[in-house]
C-alpha beads as a LAMMPS data file, in Angstrom:
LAMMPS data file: protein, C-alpha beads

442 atoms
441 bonds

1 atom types
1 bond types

-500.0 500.0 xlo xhi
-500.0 500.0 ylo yhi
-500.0 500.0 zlo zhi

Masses

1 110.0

Atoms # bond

1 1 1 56.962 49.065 271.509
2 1 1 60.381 47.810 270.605
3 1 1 62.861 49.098 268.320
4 1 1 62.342 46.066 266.079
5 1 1 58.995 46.493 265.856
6 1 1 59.359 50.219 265.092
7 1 1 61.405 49.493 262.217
8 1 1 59.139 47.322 261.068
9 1 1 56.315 49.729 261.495
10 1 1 58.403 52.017 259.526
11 1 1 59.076 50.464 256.796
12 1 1 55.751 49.436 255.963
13 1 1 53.886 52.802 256.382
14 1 1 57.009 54.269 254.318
15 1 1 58.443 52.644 251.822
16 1 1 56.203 53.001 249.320
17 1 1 56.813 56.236 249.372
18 1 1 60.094 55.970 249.540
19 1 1 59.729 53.695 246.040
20 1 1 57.448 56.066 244.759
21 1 1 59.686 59.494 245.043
22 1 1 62.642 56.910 243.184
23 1 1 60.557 55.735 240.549
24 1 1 58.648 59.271 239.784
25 1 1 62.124 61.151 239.503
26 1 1 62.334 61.562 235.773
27 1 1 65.183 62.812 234.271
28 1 1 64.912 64.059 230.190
29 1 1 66.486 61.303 228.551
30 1 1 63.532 59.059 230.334
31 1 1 60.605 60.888 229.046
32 1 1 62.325 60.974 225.805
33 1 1 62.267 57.812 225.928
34 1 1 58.812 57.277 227.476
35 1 1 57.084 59.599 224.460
36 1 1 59.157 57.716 221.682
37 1 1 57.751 54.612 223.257
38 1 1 54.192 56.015 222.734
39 1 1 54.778 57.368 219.677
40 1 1 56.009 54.105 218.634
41 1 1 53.373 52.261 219.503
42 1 1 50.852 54.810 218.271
43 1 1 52.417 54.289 214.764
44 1 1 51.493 50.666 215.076
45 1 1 48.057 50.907 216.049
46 1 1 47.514 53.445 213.256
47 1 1 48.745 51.728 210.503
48 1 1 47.158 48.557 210.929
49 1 1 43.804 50.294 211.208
50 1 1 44.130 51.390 208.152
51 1 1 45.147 48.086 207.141
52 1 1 42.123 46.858 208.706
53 1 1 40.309 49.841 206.472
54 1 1 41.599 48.801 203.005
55 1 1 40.907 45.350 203.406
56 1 1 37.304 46.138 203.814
57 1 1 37.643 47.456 200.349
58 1 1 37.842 44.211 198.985
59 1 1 34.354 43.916 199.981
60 1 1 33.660 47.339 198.274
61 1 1 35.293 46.000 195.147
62 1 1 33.121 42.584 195.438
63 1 1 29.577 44.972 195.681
64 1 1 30.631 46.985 193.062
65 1 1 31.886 44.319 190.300
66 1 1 28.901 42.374 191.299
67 1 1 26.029 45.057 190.988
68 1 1 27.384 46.187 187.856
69 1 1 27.525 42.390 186.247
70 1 1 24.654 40.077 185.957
71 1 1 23.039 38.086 188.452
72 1 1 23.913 34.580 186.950
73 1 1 27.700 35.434 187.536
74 1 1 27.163 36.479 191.282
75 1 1 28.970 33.767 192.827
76 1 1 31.880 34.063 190.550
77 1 1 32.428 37.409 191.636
78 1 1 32.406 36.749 195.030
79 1 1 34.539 33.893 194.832
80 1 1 37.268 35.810 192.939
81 1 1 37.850 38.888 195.026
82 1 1 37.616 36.675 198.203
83 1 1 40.402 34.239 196.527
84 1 1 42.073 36.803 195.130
85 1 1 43.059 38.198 198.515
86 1 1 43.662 34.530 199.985
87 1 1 46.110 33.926 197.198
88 1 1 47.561 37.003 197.263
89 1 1 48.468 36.967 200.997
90 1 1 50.160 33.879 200.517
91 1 1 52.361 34.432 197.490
92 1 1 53.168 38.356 199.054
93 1 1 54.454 36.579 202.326
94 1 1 56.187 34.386 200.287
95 1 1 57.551 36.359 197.083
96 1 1 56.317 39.593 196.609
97 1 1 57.272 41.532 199.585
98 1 1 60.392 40.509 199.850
99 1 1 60.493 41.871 195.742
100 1 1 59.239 44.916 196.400
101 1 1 60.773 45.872 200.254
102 1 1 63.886 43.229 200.103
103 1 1 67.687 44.849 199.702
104 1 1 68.061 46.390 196.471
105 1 1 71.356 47.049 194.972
106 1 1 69.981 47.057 191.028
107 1 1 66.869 49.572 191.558
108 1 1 65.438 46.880 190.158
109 1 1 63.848 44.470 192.948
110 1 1 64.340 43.282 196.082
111 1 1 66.738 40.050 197.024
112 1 1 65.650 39.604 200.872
113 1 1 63.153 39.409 203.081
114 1 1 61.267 36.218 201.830
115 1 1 59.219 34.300 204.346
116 1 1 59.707 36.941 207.019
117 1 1 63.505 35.903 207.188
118 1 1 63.979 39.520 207.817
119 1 1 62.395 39.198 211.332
120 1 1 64.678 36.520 212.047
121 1 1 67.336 38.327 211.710
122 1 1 67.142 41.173 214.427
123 1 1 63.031 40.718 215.519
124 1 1 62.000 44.168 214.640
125 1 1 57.950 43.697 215.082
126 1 1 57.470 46.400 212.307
127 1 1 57.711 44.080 209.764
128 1 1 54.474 42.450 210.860
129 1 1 52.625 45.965 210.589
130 1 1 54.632 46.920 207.967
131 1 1 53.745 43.703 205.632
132 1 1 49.956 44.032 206.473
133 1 1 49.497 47.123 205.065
134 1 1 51.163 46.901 201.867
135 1 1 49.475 43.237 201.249
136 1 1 46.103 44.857 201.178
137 1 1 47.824 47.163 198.620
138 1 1 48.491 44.355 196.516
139 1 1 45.572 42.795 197.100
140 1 1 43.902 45.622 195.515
141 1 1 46.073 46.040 192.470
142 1 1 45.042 42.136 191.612
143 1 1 41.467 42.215 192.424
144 1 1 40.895 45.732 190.104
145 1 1 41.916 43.434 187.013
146 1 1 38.757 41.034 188.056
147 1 1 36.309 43.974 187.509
148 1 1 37.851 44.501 183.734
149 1 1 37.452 40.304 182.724
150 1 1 34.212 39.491 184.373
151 1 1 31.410 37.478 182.978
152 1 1 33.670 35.368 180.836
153 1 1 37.083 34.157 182.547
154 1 1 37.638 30.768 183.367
155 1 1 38.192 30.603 187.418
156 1 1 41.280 28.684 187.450
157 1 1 43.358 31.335 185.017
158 1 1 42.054 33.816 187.254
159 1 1 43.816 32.399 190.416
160 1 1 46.993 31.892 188.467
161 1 1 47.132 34.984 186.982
162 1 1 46.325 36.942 190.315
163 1 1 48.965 35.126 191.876
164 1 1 51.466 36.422 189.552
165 1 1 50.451 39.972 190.000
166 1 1 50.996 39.086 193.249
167 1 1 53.932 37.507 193.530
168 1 1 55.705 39.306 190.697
169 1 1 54.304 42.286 188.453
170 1 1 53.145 44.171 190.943
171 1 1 55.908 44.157 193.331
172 1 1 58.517 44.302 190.908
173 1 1 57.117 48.072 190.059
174 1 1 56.041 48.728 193.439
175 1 1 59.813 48.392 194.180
176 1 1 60.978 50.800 191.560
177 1 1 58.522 53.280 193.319
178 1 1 57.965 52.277 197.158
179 1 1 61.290 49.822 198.108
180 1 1 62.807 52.587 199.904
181 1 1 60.012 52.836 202.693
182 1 1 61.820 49.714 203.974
183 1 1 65.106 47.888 203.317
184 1 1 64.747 48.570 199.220
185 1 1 65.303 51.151 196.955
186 1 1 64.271 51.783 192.999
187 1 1 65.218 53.513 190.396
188 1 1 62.176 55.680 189.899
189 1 1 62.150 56.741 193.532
190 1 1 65.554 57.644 193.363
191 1 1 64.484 60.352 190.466
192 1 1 62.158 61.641 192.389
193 1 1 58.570 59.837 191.979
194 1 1 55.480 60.964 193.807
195 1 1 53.065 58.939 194.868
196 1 1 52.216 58.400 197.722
197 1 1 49.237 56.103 198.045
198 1 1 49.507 54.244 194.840
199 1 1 47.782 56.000 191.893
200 1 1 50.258 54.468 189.642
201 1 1 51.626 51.783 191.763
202 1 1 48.440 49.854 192.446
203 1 1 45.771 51.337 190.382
204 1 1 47.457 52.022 187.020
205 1 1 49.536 48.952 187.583
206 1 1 45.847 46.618 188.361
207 1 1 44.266 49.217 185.390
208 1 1 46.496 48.038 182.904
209 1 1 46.900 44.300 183.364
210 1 1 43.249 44.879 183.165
211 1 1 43.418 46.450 179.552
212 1 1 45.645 43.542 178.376
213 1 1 43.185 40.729 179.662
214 1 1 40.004 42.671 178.021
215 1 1 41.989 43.267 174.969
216 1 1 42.705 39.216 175.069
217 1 1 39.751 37.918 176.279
218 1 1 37.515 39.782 173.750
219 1 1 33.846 40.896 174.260
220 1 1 31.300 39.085 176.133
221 1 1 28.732 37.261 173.728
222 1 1 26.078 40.117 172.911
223 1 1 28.060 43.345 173.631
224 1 1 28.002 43.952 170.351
225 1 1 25.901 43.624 167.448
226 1 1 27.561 42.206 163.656
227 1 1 28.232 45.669 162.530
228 1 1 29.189 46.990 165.748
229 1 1 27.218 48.471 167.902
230 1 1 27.136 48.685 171.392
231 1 1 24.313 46.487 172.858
232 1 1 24.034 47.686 176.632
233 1 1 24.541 44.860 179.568
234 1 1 23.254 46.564 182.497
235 1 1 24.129 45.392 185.977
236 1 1 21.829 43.172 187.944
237 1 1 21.885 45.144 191.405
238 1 1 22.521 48.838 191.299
239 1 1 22.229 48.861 195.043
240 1 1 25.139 46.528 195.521
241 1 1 27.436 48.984 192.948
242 1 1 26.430 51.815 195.145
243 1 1 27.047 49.927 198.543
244 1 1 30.361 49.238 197.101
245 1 1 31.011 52.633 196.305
246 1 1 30.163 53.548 199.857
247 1 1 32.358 51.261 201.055
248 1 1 35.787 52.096 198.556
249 1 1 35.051 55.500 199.734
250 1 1 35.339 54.711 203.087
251 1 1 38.489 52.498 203.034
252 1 1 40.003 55.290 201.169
253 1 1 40.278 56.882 204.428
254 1 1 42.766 53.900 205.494
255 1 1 44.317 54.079 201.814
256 1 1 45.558 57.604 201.416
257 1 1 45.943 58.629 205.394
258 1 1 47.171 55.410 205.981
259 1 1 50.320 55.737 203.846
260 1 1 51.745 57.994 206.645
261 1 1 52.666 54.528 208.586
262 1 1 53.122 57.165 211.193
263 1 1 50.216 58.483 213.706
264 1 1 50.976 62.203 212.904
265 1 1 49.320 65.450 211.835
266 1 1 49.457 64.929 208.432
267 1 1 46.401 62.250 208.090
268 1 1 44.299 65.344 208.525
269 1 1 44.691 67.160 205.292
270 1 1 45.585 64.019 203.501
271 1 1 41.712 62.800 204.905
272 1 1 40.485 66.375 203.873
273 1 1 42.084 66.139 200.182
274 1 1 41.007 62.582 199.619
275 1 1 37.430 63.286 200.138
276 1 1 37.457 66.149 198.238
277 1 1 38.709 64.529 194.920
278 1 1 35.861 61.780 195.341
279 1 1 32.895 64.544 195.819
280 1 1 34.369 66.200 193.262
281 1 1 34.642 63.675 190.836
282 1 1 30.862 62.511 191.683
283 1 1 29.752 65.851 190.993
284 1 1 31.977 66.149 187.756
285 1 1 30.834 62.782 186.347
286 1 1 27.402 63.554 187.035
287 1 1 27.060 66.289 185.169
288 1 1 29.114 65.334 182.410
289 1 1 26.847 61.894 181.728
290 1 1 23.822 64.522 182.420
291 1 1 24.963 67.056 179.474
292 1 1 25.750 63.617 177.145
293 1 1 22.824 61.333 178.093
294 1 1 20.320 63.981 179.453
295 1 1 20.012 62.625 182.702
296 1 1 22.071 62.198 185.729
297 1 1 23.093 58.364 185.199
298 1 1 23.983 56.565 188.062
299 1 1 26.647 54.434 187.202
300 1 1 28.507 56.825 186.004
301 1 1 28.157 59.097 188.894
302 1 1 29.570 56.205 190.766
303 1 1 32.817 55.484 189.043
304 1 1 33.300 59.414 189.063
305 1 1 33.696 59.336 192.344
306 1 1 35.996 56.311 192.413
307 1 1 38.087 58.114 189.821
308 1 1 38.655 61.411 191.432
309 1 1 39.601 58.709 195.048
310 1 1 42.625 57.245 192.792
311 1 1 43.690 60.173 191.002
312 1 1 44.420 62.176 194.311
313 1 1 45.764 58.587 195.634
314 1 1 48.932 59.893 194.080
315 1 1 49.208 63.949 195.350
316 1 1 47.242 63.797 198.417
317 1 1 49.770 64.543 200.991
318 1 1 51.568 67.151 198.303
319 1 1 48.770 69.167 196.883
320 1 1 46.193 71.995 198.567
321 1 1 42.678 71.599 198.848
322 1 1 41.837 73.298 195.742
323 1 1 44.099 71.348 193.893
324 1 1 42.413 68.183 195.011
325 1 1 39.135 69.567 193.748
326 1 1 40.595 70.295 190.474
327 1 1 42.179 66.608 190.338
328 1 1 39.096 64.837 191.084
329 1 1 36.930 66.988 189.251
330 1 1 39.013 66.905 186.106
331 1 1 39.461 62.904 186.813
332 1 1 35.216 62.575 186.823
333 1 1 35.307 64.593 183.563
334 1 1 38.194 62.013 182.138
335 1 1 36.208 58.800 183.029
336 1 1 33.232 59.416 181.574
337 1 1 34.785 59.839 178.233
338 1 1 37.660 57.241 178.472
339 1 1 34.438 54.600 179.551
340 1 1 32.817 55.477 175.994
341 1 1 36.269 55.671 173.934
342 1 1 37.171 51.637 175.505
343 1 1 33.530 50.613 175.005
344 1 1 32.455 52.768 171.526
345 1 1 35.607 53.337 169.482
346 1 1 38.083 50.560 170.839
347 1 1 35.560 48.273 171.181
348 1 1 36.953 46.698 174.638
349 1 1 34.591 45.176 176.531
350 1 1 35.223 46.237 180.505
351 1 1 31.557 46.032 182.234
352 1 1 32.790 47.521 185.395
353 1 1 34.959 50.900 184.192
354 1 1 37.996 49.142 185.573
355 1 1 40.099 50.358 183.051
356 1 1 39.454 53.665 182.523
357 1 1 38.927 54.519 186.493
358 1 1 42.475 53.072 187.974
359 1 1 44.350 53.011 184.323
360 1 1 43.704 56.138 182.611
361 1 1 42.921 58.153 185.897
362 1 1 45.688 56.647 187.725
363 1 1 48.170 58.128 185.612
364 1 1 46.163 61.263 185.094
365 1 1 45.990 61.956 188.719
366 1 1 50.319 60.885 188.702
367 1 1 50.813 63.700 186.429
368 1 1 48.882 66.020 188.631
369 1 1 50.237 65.065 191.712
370 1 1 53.419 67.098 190.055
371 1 1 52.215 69.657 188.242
372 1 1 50.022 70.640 190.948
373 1 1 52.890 70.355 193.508
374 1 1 52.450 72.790 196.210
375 1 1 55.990 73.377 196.568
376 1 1 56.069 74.960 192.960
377 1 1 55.777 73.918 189.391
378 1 1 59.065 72.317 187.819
379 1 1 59.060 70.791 184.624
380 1 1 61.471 68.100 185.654
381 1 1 58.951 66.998 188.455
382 1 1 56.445 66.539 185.438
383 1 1 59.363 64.828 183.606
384 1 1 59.884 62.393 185.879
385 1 1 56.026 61.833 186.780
386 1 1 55.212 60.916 183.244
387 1 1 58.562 58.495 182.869
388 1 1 56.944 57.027 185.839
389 1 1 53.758 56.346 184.288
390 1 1 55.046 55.468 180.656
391 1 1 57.123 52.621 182.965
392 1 1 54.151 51.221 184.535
393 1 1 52.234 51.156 181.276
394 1 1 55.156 49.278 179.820
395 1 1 55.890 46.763 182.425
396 1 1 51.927 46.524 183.598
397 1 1 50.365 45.432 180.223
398 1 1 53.128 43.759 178.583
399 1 1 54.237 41.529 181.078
400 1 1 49.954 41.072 181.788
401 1 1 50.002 40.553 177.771
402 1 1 52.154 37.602 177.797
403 1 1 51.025 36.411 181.213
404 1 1 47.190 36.726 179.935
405 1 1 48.394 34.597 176.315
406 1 1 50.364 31.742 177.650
407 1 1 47.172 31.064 179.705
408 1 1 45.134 31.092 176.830
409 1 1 47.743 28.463 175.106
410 1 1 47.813 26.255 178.297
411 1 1 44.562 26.094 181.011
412 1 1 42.748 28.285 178.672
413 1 1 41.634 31.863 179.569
414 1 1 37.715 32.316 178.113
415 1 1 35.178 29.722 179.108
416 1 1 33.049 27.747 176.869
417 1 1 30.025 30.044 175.145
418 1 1 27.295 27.683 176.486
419 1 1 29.076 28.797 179.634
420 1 1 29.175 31.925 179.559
421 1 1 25.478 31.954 178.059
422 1 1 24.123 29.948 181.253
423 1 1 26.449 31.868 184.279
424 1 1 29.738 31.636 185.298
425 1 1 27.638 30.693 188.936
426 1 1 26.764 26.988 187.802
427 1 1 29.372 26.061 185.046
428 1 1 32.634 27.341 187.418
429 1 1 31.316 26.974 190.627
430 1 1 27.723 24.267 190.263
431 1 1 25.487 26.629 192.294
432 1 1 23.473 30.070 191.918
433 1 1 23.374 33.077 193.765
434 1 1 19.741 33.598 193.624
435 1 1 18.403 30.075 193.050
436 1 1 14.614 31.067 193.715
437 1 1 14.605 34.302 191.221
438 1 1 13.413 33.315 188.025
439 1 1 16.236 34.618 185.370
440 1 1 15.095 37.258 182.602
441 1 1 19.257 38.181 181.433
442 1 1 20.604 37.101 178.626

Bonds

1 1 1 2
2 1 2 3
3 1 3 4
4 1 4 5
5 1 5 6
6 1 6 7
7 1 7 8
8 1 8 9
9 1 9 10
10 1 10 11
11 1 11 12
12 1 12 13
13 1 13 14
14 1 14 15
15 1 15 16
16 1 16 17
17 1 17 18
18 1 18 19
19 1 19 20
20 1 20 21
21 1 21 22
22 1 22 23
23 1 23 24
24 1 24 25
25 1 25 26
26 1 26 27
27 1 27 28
28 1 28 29
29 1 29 30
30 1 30 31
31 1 31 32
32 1 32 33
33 1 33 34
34 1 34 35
35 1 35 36
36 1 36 37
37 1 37 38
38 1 38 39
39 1 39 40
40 1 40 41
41 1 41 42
42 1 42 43
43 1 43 44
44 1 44 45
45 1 45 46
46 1 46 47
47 1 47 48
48 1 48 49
49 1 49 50
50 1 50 51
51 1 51 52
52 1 52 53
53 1 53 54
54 1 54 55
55 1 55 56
56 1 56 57
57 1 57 58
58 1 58 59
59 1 59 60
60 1 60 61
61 1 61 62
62 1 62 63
63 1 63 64
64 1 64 65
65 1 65 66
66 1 66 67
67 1 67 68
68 1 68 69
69 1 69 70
70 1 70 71
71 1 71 72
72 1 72 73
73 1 73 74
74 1 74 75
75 1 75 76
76 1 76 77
77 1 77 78
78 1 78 79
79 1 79 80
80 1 80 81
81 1 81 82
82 1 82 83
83 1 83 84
84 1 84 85
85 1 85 86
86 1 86 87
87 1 87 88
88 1 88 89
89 1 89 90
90 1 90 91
91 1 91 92
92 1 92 93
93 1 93 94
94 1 94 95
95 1 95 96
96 1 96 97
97 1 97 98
98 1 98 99
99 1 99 100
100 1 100 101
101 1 101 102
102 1 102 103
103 1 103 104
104 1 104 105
105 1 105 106
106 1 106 107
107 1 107 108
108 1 108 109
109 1 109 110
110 1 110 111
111 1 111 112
112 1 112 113
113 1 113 114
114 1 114 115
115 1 115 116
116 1 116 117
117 1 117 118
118 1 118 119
119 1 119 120
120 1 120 121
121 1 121 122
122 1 122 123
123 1 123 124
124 1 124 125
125 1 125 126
126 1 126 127
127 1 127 128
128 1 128 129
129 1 129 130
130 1 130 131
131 1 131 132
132 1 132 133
133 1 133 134
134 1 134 135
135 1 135 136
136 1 136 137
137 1 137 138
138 1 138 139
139 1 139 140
140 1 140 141
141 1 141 142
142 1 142 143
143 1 143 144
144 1 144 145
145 1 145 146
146 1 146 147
147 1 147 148
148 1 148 149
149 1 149 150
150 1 150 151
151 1 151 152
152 1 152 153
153 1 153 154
154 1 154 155
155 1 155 156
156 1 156 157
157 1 157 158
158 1 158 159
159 1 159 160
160 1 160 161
161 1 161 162
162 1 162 163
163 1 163 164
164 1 164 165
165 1 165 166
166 1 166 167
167 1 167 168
168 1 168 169
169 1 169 170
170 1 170 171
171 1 171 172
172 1 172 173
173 1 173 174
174 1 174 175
175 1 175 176
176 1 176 177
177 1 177 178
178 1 178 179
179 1 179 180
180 1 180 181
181 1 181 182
182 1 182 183
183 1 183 184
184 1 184 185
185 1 185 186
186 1 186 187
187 1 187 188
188 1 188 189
189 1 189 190
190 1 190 191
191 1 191 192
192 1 192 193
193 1 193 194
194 1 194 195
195 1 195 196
196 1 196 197
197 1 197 198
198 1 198 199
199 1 199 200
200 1 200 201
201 1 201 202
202 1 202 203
203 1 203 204
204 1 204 205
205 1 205 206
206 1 206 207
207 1 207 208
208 1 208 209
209 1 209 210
210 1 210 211
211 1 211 212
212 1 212 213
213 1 213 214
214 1 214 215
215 1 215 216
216 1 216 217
217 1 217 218
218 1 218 219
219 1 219 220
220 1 220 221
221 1 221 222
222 1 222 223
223 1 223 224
224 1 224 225
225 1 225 226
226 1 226 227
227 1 227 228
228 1 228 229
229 1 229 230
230 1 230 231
231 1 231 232
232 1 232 233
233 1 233 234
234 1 234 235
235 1 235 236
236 1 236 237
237 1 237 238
238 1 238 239
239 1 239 240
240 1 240 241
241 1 241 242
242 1 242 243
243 1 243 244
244 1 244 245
245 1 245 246
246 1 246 247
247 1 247 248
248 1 248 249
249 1 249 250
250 1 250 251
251 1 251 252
252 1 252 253
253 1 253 254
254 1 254 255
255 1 255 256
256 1 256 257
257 1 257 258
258 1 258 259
259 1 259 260
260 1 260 261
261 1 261 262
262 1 262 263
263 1 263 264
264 1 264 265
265 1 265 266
266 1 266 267
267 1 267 268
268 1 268 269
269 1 269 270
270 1 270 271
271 1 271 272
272 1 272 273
273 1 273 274
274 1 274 275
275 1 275 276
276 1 276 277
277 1 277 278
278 1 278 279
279 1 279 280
280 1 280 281
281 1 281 282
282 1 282 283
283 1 283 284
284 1 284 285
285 1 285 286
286 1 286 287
287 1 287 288
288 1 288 289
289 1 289 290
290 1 290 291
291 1 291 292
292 1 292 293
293 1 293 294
294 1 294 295
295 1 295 296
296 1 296 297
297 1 297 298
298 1 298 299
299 1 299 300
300 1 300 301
301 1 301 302
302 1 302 303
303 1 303 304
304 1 304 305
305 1 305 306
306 1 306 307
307 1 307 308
308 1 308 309
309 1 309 310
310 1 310 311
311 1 311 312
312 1 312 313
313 1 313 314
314 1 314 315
315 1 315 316
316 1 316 317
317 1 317 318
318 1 318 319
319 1 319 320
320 1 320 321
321 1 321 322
322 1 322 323
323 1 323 324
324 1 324 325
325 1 325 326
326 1 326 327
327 1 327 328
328 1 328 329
329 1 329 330
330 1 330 331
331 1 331 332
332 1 332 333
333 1 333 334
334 1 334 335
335 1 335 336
336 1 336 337
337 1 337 338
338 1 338 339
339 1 339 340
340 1 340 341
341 1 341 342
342 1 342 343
343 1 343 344
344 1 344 345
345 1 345 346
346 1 346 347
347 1 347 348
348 1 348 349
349 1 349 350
350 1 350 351
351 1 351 352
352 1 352 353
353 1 353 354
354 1 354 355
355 1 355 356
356 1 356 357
357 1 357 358
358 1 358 359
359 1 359 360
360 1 360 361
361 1 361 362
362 1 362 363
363 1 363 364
364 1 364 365
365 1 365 366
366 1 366 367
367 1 367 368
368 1 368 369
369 1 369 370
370 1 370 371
371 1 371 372
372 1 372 373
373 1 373 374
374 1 374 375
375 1 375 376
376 1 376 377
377 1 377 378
378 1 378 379
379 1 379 380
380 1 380 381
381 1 381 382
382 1 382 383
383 1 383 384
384 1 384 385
385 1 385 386
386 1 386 387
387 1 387 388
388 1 388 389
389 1 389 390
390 1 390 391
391 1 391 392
392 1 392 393
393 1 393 394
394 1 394 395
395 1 395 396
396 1 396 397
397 1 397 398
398 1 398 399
399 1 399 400
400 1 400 401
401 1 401 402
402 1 402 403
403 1 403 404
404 1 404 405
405 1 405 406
406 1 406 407
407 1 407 408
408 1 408 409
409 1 409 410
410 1 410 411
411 1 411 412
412 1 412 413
413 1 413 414
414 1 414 415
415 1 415 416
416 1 416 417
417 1 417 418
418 1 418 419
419 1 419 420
420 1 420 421
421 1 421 422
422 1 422 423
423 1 423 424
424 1 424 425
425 1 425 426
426 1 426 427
427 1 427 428
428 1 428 429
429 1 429 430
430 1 430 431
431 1 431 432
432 1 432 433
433 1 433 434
434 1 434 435
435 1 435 436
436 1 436 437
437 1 437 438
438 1 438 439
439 1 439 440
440 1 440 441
441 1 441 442
């Protein structure tokens, strides 16, 4: 053989190796770098999973407003917190994130990041994973307000008005609270907020836009007699409200967890805490309506376990296990009564608990996320927890308020009576949900 073709040889029995031993000679800096890179791309996958996981609560919210609501305003339902998240994607890309996450120098909103011109600027990908989960946050802050006005809003103030919760009331609190988790930074975190999932920035914020348009709106025909009295509407489909409920409870595990952005250690206790607030509120709600009604009423039961899921929204990666259990429990007791005050003594009308289970137990489970700090109790922690919720009471319902009457003044907010007496289905949207049933509501 010649020396040529020994070379040759050579080189092809060896040089792989040869390749091999220079490419599998790490050094530190290059697995540092290597693990960063999977770490980095392990935060990505993570948090649009549980993207993925809260927008399948928009279907939770669609069973649940629809069992609880009657059959001839199905459609309506469906068409609302299906637009509602269409809408709100839109005006979020276009408006609200850049509100809520754009540069801050006021505390007071964001000034950049509209369109995505933030990823034009240095083509950081996180802003696509970043933006995804928080628009299913504001999706869900809009949507909780359609719950609260059902069986009587006309369809076209409902897209307008979701839009602006959006676009503007929601982010514009969300970046007093959350701005800092990107380019922003607010006032309230500044002092010291917790929250960490949104107890107060989406639920108490889509709780009490909700009180303003019930408050506005005004009963539906028949809740309540001349002198009064409550006249019960029950819900057409108690299966669909507890299919919902299954399915919130579920995407909770995206909601809370979720809010890491970051595939660490944490989502484990913040998974454990979660679903220990929602058992516990079942179990508290249940035997609260049991003592008051003498049996163990089912919708109730439900929305006690949605209550105790956003009051620990707020504390979940801050409190112990216990201290979930006390939150959610304490948040069933809460709803069952605030339901009766807003229905019996205020005389709202809210056929789906909307108010009472993200207002009122949104800010109860704030003030607990605080108290119940597991890093001690400090009175200026409360402090700051209740300015927080006084703020979003303030901004939520009275910029809702005004929102809710120039509507009425210009498209008009209520639909017609023979409207509402027939269904929402056929007058807003001219077909039925279940055209072959023959109809027995009122």
């Amino acid at each position: 053989m010649s020396y040529y073709k020994k070379l040759i040889l050579f080189l092809l029995l060896f040089s792989p190796v040869i390749l091999f031993a220079q490419e599998a000679s790490p050094t530190v800096e290059s697995n540092a770098a290597k693990i960063a890179e999977v770490q980095t791309h392990a935060d990505y996958v993570w948090t649009l999973i549980a993207a993925f996981l809260v927008f399948f609560m928009q279907a939770g919210f669609a069973m649940v407003e629809a069992g609880l609501t009657r059959s001839k305003n199905t459609v309506n339902i469906l068409m609302k917190n299906l637009m509602d998240f269409a809408v709100g994607s839109i005006v979020f890309w276009a408006i609200g994130f850049g509100i809520m996450f754009g540069i801050n120098n006021t505390g007071w909103f964001g000034t950049s990041g509209f369109f995505f011109s933030d990823f034009s600027k240095n083509g950081d990908q996180w802003v696509f994973a970043f933006w995804m989960f928080q628009v299913v946050f504001a999706a869900t802050s809009a949507t909780i307000v359609s719950g609260a006005m059902a069986e009587r809003t006309k369809f076209i103030a409902y897209l307008i008005y979701s839009a602006v919760i959006s676009a503007v009331i929601y982010p514009i609190f969300g970046s007093w609270a959350w701005g800092g988790l990107f380019h922003g930074g607010g006032w309230l975190e500044k002092l010291g907020f917790i929250d960490f999932a949104g107890s107060t920035v989406v639920h108490s914020i889509g709780g009490w836009c909700s009180l303003a348009g019930a408050m506005i709106l005004g009963a539906r025909i028949g809740k309540y007699t001349k002198d009064g009295k409550v006249k019960a509407i029950p819900g057409h489909n108690l299966t669909l409200a507890a299919l919902g409920t299954f399915i919130l409870w579920f995407g909770w595990f995206g909601f809370n967890p979720g809010s890491t952005t970051a595939a660490n250690k944490d989502i484990a206790s913040i998974a454990v805490n979660t679903n220990l607030a929602g058992a516990a509120g079942a179990c508290a709600a249940m035997i609260t309506a049991w003592v008051i009604f003498k049996k163990p009423e089912a919708t109730m039961t439900f929305n006690g376990a949605l209550a105790g899921l956003v009051a620990i929204t707020a504390g979940c990666a801050n409190v112990t296990a216990t201290s979930s259990v006390i939150i959610g429990a304490t948040a069933g007791i809460l709803v069952v009564f605030s339901v009766l005050f807003f229905e019996k003594k205020a005389k709202i009308d809210d056929p789906v608990g909307a108010i009472s289970v993200h207002g009122v137990c949104g800010a109860w489970g704030t003030l607990l996320a605080g108290a119940l700090d597991k890093n001690g109790f400090s009175w200026s922690v409360v402090g700051v927890q209740t300015l927080g919720i006084i703020a979003a009471f303030i901004w939520a319902f009275t910029t809702a308020y005004i929102l809710f009457k120039i509507l009425q003044k210009t498209v008009g907010l209520r639909v017609k009576p023979e409207e509402e007496l027939e269904g929402l289905d056929i007058g807003e949207h001219g077909l039925e949900c279940y055209p072959e049933f023959e109809k027995v509501s009122p």
